[in-house]
C-alpha positions as CSV (number, residue, x, y, z in Angstrom):
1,X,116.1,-2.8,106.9
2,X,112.3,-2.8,106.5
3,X,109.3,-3.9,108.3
4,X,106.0,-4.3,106.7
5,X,102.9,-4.6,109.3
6,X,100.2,-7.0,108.3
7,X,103.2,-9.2,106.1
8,X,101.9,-12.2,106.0
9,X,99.3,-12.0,103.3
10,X,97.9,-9.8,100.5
11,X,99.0,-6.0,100.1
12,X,101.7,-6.3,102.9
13,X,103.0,-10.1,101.6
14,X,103.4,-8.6,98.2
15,X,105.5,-5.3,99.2
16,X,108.0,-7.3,101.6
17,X,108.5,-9.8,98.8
18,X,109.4,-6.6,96.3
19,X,111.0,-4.9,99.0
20,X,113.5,-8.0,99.4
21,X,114.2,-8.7,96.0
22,X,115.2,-5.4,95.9
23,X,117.9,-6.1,98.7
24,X,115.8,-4.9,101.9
25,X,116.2,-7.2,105.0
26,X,112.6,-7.9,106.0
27,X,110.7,-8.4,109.1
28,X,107.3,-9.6,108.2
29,X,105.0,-8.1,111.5
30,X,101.6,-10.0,111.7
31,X,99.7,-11.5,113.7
32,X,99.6,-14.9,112.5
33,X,102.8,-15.8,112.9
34,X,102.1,-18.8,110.2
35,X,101.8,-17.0,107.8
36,X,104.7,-14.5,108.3
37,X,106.8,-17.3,108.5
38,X,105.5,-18.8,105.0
39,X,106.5,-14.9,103.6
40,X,110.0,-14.8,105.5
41,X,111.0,-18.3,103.9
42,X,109.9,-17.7,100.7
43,X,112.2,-14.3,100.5
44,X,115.1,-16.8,101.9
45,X,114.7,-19.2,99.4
46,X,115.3,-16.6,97.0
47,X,118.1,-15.5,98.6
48,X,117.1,-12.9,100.4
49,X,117.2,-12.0,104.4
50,X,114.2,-11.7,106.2
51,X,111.9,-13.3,109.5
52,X,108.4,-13.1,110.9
53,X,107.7,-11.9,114.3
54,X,104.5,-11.9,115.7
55,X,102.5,-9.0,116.3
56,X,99.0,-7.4,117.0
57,X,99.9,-3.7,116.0
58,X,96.4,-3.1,118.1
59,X,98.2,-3.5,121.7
60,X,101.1,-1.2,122.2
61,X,103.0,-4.2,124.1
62,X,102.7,-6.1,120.9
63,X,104.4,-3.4,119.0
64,X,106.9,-2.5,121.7
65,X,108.3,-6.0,121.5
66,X,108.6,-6.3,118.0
67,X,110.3,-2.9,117.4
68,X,112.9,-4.1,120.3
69,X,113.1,-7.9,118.7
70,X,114.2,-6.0,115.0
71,X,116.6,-3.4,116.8
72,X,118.4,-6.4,118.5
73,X,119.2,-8.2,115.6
74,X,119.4,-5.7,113.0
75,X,120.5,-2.5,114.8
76,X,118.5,-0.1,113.4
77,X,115.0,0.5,111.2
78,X,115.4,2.1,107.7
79,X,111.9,1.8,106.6
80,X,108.1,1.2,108.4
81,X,105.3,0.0,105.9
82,X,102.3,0.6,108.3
83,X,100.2,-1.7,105.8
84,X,98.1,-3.5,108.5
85,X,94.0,-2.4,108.9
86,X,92.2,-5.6,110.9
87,X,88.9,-6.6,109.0
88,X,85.7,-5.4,111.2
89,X,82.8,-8.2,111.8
90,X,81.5,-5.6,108.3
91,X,84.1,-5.2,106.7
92,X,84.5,-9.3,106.3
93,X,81.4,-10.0,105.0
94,X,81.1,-6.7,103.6
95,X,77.9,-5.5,105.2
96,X,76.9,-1.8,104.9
97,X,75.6,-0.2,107.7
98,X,74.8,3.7,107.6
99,X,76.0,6.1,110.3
100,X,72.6,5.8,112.0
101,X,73.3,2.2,112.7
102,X,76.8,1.5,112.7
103,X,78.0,-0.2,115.8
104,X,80.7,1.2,118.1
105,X,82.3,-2.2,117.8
106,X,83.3,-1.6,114.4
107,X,84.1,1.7,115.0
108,X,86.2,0.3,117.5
109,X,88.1,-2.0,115.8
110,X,89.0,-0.1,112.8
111,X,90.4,2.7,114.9
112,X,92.3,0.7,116.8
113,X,94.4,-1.6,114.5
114,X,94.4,1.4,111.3
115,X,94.8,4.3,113.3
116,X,96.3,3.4,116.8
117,X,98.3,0.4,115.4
118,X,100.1,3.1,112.7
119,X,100.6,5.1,115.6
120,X,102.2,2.8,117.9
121,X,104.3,1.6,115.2
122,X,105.5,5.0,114.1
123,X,106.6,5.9,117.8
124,X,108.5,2.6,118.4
125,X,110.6,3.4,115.3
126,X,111.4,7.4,115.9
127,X,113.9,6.9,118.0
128,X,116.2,4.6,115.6
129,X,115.2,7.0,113.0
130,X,115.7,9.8,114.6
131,X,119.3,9.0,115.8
132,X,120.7,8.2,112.3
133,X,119.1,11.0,110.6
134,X,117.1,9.4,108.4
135,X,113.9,6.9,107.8
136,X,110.9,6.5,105.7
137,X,107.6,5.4,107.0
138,X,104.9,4.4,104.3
139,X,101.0,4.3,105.4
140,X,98.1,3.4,104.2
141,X,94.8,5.1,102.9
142,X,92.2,4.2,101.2
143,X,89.8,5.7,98.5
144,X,86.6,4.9,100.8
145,X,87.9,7.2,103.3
146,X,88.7,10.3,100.3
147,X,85.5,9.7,98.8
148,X,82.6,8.7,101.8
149,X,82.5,5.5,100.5
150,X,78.7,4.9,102.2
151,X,78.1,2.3,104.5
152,X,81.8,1.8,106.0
153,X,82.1,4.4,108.4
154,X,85.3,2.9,110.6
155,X,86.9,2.0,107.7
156,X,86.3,5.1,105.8
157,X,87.5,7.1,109.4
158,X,90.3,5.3,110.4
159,X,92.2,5.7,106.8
160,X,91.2,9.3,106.5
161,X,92.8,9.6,110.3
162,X,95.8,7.9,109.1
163,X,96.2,10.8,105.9
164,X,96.0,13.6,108.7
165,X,98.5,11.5,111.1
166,X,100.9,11.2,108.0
167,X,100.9,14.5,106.9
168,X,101.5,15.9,110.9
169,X,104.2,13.4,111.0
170,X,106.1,14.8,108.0
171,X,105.8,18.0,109.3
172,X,107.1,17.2,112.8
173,X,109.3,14.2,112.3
174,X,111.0,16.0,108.4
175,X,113.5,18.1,110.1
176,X,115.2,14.7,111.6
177,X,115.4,13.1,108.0
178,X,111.9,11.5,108.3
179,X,109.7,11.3,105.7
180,X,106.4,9.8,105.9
181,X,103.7,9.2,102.8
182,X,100.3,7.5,102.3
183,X,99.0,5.4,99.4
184,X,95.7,4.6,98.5
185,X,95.6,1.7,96.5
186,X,92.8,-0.5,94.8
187,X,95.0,-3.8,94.2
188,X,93.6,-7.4,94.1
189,X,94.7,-9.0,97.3
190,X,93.3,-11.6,99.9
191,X,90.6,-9.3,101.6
192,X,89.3,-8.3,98.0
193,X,89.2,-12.4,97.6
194,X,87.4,-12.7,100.5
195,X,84.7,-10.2,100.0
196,X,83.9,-10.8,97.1
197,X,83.6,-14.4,98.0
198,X,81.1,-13.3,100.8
199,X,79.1,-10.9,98.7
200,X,80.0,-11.4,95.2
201,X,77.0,-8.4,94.2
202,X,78.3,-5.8,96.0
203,X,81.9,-6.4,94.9
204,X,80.5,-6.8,91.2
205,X,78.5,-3.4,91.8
206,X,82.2,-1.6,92.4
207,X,83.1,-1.7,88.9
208,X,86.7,-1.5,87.8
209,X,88.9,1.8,87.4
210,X,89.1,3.0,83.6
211,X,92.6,0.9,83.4
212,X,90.1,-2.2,83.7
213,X,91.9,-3.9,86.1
214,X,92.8,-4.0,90.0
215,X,96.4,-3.9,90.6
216,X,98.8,-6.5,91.8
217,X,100.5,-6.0,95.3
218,X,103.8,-6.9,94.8
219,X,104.3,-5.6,91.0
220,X,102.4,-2.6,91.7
221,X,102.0,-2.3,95.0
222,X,105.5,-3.3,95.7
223,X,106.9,-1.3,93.0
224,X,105.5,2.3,94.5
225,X,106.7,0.9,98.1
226,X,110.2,0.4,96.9
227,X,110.1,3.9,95.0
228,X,109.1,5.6,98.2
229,X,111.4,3.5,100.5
230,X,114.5,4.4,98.1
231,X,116.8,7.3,98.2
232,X,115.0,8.0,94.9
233,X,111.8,9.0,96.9
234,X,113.7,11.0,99.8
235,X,112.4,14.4,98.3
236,X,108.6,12.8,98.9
237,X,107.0,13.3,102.1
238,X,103.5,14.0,103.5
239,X,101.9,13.0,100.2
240,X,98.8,11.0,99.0
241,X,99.8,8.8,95.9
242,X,96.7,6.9,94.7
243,X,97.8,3.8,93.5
244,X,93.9,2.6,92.0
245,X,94.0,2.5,88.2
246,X,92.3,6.3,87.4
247,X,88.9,5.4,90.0
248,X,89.6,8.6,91.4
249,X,88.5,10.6,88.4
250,X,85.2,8.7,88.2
251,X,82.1,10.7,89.5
């Protein structure tokens, strides 16, 4: 039994699809409930089991009542994809600001929903975890955060705060059968859609990684998930796995 935060498009849409065609039950955790709903019926109609429950993994409540909502029906949580990261006023349109400048808004907001929201997630689920002995929670970096990417500060931040929660978490939460990993992917989802669509010369300034290509969320992105949700990645924990085509290597 899985949730994935931030289902209901791109990154997170693509690993609860993989997950369920691998034979996960799904709950698909966003905030518009829309669109989690057009990701839950699609894994239905291909015979899988999953639904969409509404949440802002921001606001504690939010995420209190989601947790409780899965544990009612299903029992029990297997595996937590803390995948959702709300877009900053920046962020969307892809605006760079340096430190000098950057508002405390955006600061704000990226702490909140990357950092807080993983958080809050991860606590809601120890207890299920913890009682069966077993669980696997799967975060997410990002190679601004590794690398000062300049210009996005909360972004760059909150994912780097995520790595150090992950890695505390698998030391603390391993001896109940816990094990908690990051990735940092550079896969072609909705958010890269929309900025590049918003600032098409900044995106085209990026470059590609020396595969030549951004990956695909559920083939690629799904695929690591899976590995790392799957009893053949229970001897993985407090790890980065960079999941970006080689753009690590490049100065």
């Amino acid at each position: 039994m899985a949730i994935v935060t931030g289902g209901g498009r791109g990154i997170g849409r693509g690993i609860a699809l993989r997950l369920a065609r691998e034979g996960a039950s799904v709950v698909v955790a966003t905030r518009t409930l829309s669109r989690g709903q057009e990701v839950a019926a699609a894994i239905r109609a291909d015979g899988g089991d999953a639904i969409a429950v509404a949440c802002d993994v921001a606001q504690r409540a939010d995420v209190q009542a989601m947790v409780g909502a899965v544990l009612e029906r299903y029992g029990t949580v297997h595996v937590l994809v803390n995948n959702a990261q709300s877009m900053t006023d920046g962020a969307r349109s892809n605006i760079r600001r340096g430190i000098e400048e950057f508002p405390d808004a955006w600061l704000d907001e990226a702490l909140q929903t990357g950092l807080y929201g993983t958080w809050y997630c991860s606590q809601a689920v120890f207890g299920a975890m913890r009682s069966q002995s077993y669980g696997k929670i799967i975060n997410f970096g990002s190679c601004n955060g590794v690398y000062g990417q300049p210009g996005t500060l909360g972004y760059n931040c909150a994912k780097e705060a995520i790595r150090a929660f992950t890695k505390t978490a698998a030391r603390e939460w391993g001896p109940y059968g816990i094990r908690v990993n990051v990735i940092c992917p550079a896969l072609e989802s909705d958010a890269t859609a929309d900025a590049r669509a918003q600032n098409p010369e900044a995106i085209a300034a990026m470059g590609l990684p020396p595969l030549g290509y951004l990956g695909d969320p559920e083939r690629d992105g799904g695929a690591l998930a899976t590995y790392l949700a799957s009893a053949d990645g229970d001897y993985m924990t407090g790890n980065t796995l960079f999941l970006e085509g080689g753009w690590h290597f490049l100065p």
